[in-house]
C-alpha positions as CSV (number, residue, x, y, z in Angstrom):
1,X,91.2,95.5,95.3
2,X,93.4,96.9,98.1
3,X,97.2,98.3,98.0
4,X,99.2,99.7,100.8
5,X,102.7,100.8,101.8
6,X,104.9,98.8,104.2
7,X,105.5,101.4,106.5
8,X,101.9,102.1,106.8
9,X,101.8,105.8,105.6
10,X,98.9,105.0,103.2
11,X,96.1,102.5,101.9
12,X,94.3,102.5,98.8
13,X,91.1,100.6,97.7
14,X,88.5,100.3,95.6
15,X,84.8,100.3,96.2
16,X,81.7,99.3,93.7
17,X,78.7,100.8,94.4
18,X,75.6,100.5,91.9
19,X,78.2,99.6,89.1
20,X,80.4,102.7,90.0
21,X,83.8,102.4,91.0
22,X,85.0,104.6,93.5
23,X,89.1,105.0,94.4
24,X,89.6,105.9,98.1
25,X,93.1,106.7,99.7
26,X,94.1,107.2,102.8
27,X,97.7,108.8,104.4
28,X,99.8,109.6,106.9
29,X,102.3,111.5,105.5
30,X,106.2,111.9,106.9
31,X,107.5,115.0,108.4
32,X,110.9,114.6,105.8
33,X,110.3,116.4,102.7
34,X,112.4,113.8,101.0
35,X,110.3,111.1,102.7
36,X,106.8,113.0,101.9
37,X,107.7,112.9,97.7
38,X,108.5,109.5,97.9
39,X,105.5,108.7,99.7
40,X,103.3,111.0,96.9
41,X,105.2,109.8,93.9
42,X,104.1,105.8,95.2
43,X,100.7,106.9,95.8
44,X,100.5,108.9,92.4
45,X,101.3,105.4,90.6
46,X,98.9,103.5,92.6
47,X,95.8,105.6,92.3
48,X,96.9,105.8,88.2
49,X,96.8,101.5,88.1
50,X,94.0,101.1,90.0
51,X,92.5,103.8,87.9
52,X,93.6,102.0,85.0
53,X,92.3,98.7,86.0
54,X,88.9,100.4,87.1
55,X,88.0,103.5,85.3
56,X,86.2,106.0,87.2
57,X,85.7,109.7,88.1
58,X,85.4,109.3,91.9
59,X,89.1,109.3,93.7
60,X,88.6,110.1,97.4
61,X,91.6,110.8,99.0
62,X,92.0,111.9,102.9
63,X,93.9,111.6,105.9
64,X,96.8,114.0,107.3
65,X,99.5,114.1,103.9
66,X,101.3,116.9,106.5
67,X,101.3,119.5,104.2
68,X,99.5,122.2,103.1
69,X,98.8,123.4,99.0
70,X,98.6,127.3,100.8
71,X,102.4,128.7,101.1
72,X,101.2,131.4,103.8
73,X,99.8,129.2,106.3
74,X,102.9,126.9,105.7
75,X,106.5,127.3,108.0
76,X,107.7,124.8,104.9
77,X,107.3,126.8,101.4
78,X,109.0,123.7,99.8
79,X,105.8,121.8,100.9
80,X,103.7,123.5,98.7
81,X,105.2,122.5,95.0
82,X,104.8,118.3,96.2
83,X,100.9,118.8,97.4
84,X,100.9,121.6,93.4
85,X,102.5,118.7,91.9
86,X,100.0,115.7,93.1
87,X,97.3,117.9,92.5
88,X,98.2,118.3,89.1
89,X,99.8,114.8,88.0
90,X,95.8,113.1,89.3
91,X,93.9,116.4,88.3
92,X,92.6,116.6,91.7
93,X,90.7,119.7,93.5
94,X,90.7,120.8,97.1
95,X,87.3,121.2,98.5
């Protein structure tokens, strides 16, 4: 099962491996704030259905979402409460 945006800016899939399903993402996010929470609120929903549809524990996400969760390394402050806010919404952790 694979999902993607029109523009591009992100593909999602999911991978079986020894019965476990794994949900990988990837992004390019926008350089428009407005742009970048549309972009997270569609890939919020999509990682929840497929997450839905195949329960699991593994979500992988990567690519450049062009913005940082760290307000001091950020010029953009306003960044920081979308990447908060995705983090919290999928219960996700940097690492």
């Amino acid at each position: 099962m694979d999902k993607a945006d029109d523009d591009g800016h992100w593909v999602a899939c999911v991978l079986e491996i020894d019965n476990v399903f794994f949900i990988l993402v990837n992004t390019y996010g926008y350089n428009d704030d407005h742009k970048n929470r549309n972009l997270l609120y569609q890939m919020t929903k999509v990682i929840k259905e497929l997450n839905t549809n195949f329960p699991t524990d593994y979500i992988l996400m990567g690519g450049d979402f062009n913005l940082t969760p760290d307000k001091w390394m950020d010029r953009l402050n306003s960044y920081k409460n979308i990447t908060i806010q995705l983090l919290g919404t999928l219960s996700i952790i940097i690492i």
